[in-house]
VOLO-900209 format. One record per residue: x, y, z of N, C-alpha, C, O in turn; residue in three letters; residue number from 1. Coordinates in pm, whole numbers, plus 50000, padded with zeros to 5 digits. Example, Ala and Ser with C-alpha at 12.3 -4.5 7.8 and 13.67 -1.06 7.14 Angstrom:
2
- 51319; 49431; 50780; 51230; 49550; 50780; 51320; 49670; 50780; 51424; 49668; 50846; ala; 1;
- 51285; 49775; 50708; 51367; 49894; 50714; 51290; 50003; 50787; 51341; 50114; 50804; ser; 2;
***
This chain:
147
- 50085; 49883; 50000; 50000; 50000; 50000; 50090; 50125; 50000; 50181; 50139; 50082; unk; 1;
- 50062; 50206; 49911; 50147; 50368; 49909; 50082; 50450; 50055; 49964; 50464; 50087; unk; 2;
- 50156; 50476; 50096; 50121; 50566; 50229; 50098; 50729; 50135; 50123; 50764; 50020; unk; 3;
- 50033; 50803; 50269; 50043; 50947; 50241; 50142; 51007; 50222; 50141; 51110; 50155; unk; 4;
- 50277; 50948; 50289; 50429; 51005; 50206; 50458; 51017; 50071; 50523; 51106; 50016; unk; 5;
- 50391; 50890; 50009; 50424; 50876; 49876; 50339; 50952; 49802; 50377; 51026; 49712; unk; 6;
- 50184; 50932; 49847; 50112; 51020; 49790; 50127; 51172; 49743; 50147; 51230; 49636; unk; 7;
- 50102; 51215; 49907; 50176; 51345; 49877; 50273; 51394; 49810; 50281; 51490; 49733; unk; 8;
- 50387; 51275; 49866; 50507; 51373; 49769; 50460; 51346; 49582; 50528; 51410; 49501; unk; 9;
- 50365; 51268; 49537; 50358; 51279; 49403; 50261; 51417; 49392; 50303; 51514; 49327; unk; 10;
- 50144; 51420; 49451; 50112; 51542; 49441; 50150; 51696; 49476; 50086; 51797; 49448; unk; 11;
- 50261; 51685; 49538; 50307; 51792; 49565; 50410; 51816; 49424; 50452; 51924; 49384; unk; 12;
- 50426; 51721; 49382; 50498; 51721; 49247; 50454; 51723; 49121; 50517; 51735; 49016; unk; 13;
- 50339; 51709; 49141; 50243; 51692; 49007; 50172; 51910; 49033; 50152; 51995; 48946; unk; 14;
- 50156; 51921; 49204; 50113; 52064; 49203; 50205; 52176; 49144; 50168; 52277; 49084; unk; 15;
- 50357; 52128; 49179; 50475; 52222; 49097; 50447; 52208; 48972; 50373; 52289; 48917; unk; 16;
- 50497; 52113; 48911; 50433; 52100; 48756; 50346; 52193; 48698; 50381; 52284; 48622; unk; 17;
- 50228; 52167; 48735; 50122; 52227; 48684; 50105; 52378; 48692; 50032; 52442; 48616; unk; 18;
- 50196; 52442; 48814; 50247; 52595; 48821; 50326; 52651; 48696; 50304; 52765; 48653; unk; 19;
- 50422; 52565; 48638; 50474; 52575; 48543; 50541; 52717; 48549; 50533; 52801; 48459; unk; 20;
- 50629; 52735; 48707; 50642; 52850; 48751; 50813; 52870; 48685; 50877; 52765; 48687; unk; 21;
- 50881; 52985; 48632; 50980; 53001; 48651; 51050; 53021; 48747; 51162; 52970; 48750; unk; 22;
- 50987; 53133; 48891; 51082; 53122; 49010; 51040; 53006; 49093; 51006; 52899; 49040; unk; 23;
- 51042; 53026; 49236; 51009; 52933; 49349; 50860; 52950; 49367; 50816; 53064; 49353; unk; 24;
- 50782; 52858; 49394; 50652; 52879; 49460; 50652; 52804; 49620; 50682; 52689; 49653; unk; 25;
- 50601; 52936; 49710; 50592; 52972; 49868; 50487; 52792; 49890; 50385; 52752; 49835; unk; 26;
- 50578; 52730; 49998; 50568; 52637; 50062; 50368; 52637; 50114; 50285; 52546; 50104; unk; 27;
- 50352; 52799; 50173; 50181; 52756; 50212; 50115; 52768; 50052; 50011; 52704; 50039; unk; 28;
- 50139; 52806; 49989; 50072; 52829; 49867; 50045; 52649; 49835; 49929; 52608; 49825; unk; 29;
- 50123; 52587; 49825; 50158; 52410; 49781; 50070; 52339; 49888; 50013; 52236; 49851; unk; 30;
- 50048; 52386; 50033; 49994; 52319; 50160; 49826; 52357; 50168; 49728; 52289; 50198; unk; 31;
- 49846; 52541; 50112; 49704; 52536; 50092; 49644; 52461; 49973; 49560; 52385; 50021; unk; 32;
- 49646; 52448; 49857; 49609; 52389; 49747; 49596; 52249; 49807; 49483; 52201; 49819; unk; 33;
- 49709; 52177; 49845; 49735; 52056; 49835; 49646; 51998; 49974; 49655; 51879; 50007; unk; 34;
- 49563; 52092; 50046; 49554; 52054; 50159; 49640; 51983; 50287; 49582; 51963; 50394; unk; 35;
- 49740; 51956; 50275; 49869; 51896; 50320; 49918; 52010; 50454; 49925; 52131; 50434; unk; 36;
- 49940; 51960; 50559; 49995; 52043; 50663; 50151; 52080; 50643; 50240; 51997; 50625; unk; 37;
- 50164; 52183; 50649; 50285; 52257; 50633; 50418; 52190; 50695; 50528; 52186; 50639; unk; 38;
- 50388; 52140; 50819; 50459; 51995; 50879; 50522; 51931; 50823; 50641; 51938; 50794; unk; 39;
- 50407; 51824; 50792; 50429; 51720; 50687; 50480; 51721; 50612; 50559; 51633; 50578; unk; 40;
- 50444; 51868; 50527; 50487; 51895; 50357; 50663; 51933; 50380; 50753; 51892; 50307; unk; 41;
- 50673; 51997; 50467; 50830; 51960; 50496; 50896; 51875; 50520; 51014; 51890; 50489; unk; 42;
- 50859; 51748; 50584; 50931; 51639; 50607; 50945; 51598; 50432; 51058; 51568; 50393; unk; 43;
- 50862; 51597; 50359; 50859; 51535; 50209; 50959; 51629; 50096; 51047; 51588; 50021; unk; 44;
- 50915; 51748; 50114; 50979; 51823; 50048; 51132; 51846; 50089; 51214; 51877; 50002; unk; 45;
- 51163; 51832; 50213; 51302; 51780; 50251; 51388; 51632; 50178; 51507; 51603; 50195; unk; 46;
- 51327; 51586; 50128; 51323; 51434; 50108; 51369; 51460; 49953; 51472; 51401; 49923; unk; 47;
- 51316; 51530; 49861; 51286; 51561; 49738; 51393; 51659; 49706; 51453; 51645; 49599; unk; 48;
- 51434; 51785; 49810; 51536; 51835; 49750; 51630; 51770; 49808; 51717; 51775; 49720; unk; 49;
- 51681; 51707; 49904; 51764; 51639; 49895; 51853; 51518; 49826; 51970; 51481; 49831; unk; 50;
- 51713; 51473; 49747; 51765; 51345; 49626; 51796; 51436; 49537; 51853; 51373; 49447; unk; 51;
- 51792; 51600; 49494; 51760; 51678; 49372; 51634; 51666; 49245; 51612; 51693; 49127; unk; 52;
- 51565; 51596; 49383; 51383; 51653; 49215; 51357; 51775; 49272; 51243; 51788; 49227; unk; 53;
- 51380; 51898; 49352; 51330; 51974; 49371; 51433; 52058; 49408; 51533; 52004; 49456; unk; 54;
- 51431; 52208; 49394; 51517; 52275; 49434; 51430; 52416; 49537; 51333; 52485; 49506; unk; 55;
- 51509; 52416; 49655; 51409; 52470; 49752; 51543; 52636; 49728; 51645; 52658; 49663; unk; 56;
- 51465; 52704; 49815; 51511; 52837; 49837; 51460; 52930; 49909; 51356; 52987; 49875; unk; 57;
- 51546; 52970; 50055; 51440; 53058; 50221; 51441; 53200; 50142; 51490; 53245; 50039; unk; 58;
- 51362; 53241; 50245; 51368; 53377; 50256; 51275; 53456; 50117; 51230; 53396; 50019; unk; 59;
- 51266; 53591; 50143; 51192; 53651; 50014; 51171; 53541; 49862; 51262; 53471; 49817; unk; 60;
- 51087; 53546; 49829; 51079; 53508; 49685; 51104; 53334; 49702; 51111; 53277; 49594; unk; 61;
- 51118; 53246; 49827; 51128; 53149; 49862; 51051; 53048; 49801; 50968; 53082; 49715; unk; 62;
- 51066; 52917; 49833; 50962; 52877; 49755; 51056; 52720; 49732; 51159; 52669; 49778; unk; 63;
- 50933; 52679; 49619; 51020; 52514; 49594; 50978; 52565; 49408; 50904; 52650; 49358; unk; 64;
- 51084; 52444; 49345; 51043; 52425; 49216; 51123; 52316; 49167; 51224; 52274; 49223; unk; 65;
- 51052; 52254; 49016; 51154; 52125; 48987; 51279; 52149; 48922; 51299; 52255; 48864; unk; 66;
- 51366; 52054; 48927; 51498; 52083; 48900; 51490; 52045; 48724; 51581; 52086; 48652; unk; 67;
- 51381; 51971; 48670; 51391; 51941; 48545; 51244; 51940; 48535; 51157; 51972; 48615; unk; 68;
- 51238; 51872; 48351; 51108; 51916; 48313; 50998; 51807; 48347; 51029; 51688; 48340; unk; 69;
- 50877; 51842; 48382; 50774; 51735; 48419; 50750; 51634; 48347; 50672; 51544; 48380; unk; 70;
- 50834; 51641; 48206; 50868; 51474; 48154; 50936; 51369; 48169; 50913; 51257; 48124; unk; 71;
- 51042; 51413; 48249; 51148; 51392; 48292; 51161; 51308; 48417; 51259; 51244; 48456; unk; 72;
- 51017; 51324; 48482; 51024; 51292; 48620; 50951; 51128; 48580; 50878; 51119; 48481; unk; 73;
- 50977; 51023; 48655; 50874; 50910; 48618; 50836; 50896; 48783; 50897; 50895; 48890; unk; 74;
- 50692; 50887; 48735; 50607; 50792; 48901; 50705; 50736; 48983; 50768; 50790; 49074; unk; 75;
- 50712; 50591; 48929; 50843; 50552; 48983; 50916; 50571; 49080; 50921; 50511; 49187; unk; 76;
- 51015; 50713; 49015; 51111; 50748; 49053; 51075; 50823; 49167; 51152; 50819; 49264; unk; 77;
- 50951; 50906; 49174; 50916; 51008; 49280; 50880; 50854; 49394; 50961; 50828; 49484; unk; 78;
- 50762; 50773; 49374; 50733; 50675; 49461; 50863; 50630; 49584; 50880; 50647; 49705; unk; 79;
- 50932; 50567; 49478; 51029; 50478; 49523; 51115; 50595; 49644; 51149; 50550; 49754; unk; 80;
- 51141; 50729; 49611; 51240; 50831; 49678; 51144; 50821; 49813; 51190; 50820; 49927; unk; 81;
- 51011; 50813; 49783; 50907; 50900; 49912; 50859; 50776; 49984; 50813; 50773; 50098; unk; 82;
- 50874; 50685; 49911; 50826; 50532; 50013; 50949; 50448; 50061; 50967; 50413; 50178; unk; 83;
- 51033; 50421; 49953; 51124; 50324; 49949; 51081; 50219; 49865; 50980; 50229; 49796; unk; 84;
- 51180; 50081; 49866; 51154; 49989; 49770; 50981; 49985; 49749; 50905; 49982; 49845; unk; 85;
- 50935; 49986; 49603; 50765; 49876; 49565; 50846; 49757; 49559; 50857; 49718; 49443; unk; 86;
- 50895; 49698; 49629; 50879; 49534; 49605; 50799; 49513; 49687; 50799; 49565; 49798; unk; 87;
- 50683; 49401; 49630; 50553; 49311; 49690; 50642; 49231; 49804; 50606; 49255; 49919; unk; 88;
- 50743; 49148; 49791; 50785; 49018; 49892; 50900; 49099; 49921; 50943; 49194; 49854; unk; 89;
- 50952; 49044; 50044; 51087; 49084; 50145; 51167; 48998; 50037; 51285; 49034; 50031; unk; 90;
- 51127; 48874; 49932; 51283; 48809; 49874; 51315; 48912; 49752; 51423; 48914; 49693; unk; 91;
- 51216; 48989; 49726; 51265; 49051; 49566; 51287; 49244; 49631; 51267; 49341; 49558; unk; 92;
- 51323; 49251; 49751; 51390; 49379; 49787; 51532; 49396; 49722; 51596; 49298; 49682; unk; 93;
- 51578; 49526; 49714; 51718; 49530; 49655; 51782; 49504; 49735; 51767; 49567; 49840; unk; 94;
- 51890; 49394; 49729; 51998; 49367; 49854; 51952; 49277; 49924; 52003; 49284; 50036; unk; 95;
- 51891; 49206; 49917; 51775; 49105; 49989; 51887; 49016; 49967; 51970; 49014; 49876; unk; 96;
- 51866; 48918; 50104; 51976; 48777; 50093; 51895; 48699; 50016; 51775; 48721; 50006; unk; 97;
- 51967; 48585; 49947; 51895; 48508; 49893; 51819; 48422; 49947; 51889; 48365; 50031; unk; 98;
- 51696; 48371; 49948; 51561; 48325; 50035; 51644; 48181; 50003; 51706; 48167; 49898; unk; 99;
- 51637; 48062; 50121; 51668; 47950; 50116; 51573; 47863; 50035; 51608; 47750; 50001; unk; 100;
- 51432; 47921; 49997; 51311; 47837; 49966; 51279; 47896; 49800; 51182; 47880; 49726; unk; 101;
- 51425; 47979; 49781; 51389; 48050; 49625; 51346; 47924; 49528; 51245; 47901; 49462; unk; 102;
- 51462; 47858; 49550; 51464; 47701; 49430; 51310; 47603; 49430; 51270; 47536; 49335; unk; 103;
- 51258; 47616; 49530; 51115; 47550; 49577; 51032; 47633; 49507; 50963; 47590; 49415; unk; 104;
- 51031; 47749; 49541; 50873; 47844; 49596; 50779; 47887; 49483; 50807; 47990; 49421; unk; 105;
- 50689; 47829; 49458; 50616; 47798; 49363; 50579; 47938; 49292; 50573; 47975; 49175; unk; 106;
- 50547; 48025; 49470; 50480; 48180; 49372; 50604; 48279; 49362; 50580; 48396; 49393; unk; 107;
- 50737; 48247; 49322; 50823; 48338; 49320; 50827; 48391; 49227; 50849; 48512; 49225; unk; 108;
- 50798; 48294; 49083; 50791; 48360; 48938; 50656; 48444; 48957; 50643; 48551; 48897; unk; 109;
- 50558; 48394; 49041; 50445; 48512; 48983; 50485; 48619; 49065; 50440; 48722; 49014; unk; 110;
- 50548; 48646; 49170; 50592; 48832; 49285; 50699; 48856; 49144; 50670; 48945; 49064; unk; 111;
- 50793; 48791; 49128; 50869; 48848; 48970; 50810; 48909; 48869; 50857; 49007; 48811; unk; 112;
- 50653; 48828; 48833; 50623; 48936; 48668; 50506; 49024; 48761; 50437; 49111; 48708; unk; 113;
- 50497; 49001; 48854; 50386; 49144; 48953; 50491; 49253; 48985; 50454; 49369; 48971; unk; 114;
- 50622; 49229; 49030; 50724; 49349; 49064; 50733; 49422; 48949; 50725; 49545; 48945; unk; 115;
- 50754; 49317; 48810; 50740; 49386; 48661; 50686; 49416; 48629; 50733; 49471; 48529; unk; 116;
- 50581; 49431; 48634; 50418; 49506; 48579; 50461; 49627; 48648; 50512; 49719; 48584; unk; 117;
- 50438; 49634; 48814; 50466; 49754; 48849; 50559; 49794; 48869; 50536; 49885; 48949; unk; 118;
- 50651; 49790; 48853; 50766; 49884; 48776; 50755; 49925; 48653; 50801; 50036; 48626; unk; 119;
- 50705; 49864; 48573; 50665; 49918; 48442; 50547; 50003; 48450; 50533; 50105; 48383; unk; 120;
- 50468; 49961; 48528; 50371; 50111; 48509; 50449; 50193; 48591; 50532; 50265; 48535; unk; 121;
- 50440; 50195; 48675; 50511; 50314; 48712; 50592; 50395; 48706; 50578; 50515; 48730; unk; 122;
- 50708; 50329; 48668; 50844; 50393; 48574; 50790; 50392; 48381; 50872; 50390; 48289; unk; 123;
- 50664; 50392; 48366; 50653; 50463; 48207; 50579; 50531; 48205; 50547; 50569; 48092; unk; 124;
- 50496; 50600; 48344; 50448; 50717; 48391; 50526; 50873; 48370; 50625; 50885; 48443; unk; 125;
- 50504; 50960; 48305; 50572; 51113; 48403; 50485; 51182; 48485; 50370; 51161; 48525; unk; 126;
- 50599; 51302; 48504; 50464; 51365; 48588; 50363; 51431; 48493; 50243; 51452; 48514; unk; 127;
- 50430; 51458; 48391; 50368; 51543; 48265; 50245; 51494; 48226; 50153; 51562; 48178; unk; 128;
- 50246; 51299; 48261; 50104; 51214; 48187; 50023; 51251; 48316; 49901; 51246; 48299; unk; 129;
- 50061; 51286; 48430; 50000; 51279; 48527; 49889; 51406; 48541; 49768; 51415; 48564; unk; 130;
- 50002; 51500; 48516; 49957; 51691; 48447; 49832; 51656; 48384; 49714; 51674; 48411; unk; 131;
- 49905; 51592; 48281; 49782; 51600; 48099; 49651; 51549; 48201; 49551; 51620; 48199; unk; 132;
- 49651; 51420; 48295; 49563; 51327; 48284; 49469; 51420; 48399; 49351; 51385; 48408; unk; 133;
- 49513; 51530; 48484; 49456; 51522; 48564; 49400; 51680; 48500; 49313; 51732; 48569; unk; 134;
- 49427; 51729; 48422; 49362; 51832; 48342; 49222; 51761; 48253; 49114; 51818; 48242; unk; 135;
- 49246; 51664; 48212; 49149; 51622; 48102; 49063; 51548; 48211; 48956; 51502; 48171; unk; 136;
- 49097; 51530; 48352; 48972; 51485; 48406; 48897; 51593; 48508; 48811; 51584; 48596; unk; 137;
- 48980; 51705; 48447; 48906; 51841; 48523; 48815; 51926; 48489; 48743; 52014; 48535; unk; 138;
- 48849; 51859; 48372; 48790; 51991; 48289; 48593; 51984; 48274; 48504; 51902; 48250; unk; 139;
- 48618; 52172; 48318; 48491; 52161; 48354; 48436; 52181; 48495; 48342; 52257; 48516; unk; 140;
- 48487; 52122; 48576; 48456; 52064; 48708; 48580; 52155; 48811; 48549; 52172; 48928; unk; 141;
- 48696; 52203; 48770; 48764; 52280; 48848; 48794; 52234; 48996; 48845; 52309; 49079; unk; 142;
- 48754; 52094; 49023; 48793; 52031; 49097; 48969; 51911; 49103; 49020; 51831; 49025; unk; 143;
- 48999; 51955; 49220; 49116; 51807; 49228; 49095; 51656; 49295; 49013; 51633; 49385; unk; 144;
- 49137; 51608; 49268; 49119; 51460; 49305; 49223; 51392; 49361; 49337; 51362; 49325; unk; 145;
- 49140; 51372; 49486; 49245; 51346; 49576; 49301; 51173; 49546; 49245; 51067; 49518; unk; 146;
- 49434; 51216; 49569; 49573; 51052; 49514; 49652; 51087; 49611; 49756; 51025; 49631; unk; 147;
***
């Protein structure tokens, strides 16, 4: 299950995007929209400029923005930074010892093409399809939808 870490931090990334701001945009501006407590939205947004998807900046004119373009970014890549590993089973984690019951275990090939599915959706995601998708399901309605 994606927690609200992951969530958030995709929507807080999908909300930069869609600013399509040249300078920084102010941290409550992202908390009010996003509904997200200012708190929180720091523990994540700490998280984000620290890997470099985001580049933060205090004081006057402060604010967050992405370090590249919203095509650039894949699901994926934001998920994996804000959750840690999507592997389904503890044997298919990165760095995982090898399971003594690998050679046996009947459902290992099926957690293998389920880790692959989702990695593939998710890493052939951007944020940009995310942009497009959540415009074309707005339209009209001027509402967001909460993910």
């Amino acid at each position: 299950m994606i927690s609200t870490r992951g969530r958030y931090g995709l929507r807080v990334m999908v909300d930069l995007a869609e600013q399509n701001a040249e300078g920084y945009v102010p941290l409550n501006e992202i908390a009010e929209r996003q509904q997200i407590s200012i708190k929180y939205l720091e523990i994540i947004l700490k998280t984000l400029v620290q890997h470099g998807l985001l580049k933060g900046h205090r004081g006057k004119g402060g604010g967050y923005k992405l370090t590249r373009k919203p095509e650039e970014y894949s699901v994926g890549e934001i998920l994996e930074l804000t959750e840690g590993s999507l592997a389904t089973v503890a044997c298919l984690l990165p760095g995982a010892e090898a399971c003594p019951n690998s050679g046996q275990c009947r459902t290992l090939p099926m957690w293998r093409r389920y880790d692959a599915l989702t990695h593939d959706f998710f890493y052939g995601m951007t944020l940009k399809d995310l942009v497009i998708e959540d415009q074309q399901a707005n339209q009209g309605d001027g509402g967001k939808i909460d993910g």
